[in-house]
NULO-122150 format. One record per residue (C-alpha): z, x, y; residue in one letter. Coordinates in steps of 0.25 Angstrom, whole numbers, padded with zeros to 4 digits, always signed. Layout:
N
ZXYa
...
This chain:
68
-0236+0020+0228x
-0245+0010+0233x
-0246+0016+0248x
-0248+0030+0241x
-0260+0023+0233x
-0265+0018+0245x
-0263+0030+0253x
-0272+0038+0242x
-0283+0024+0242x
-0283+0026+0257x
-0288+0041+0258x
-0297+0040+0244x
-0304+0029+0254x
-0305+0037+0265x
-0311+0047+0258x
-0322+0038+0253x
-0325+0035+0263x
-0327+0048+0270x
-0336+0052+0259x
-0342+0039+0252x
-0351+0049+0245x
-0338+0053+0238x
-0338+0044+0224x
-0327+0051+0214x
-0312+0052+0216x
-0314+0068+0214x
-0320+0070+0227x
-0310+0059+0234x
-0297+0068+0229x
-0305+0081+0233x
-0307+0076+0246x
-0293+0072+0246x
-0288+0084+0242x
-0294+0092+0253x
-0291+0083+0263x
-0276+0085+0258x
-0276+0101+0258x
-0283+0100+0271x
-0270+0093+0277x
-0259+0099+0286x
-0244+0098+0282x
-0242+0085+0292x
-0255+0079+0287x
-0250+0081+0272x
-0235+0076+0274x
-0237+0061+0275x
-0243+0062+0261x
-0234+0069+0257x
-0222+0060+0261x
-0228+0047+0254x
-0231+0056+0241x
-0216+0060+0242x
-0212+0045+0244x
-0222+0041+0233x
-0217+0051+0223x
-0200+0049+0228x
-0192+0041+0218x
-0187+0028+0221x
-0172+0024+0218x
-0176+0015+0207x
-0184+0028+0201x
-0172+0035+0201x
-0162+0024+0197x
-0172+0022+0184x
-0170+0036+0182x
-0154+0036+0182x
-0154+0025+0174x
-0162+0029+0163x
């Protein structure tokens, strides 16, 4: 989780500083979101991968869920 985080601090940073006019979160996720549909397939895939990693249960998940 805390690389995910870092990953999303990382390109909210980039984009600031990019555009330092930018000054609400609004125009940072717009930005982000058109630079995300702008993206080929292979651009999108190692995103895509870590939010599959981020969102796969862990064993002890699914032990807390066989046990209960």
């Amino acid at each position: 989780m805390a690389d995910n985080n870092n990953n999303i601090a990382n390109h909210s940073a980039n984009i600031k500083r990019e555009n330092p006019a930018i000054k609400s979160f609004t125009e940072i996720q717009r930005i982000a979101s058109d630079r995300w549909m702008n993206m080929s397939v292979e651009e999108k895939q190692p995103y895509e991968r870590m939010t599959c990693e981020f969102n796969a249960p862990s064993l002890s998940d699914l032990r807390y869920f066989d046990d209960n």
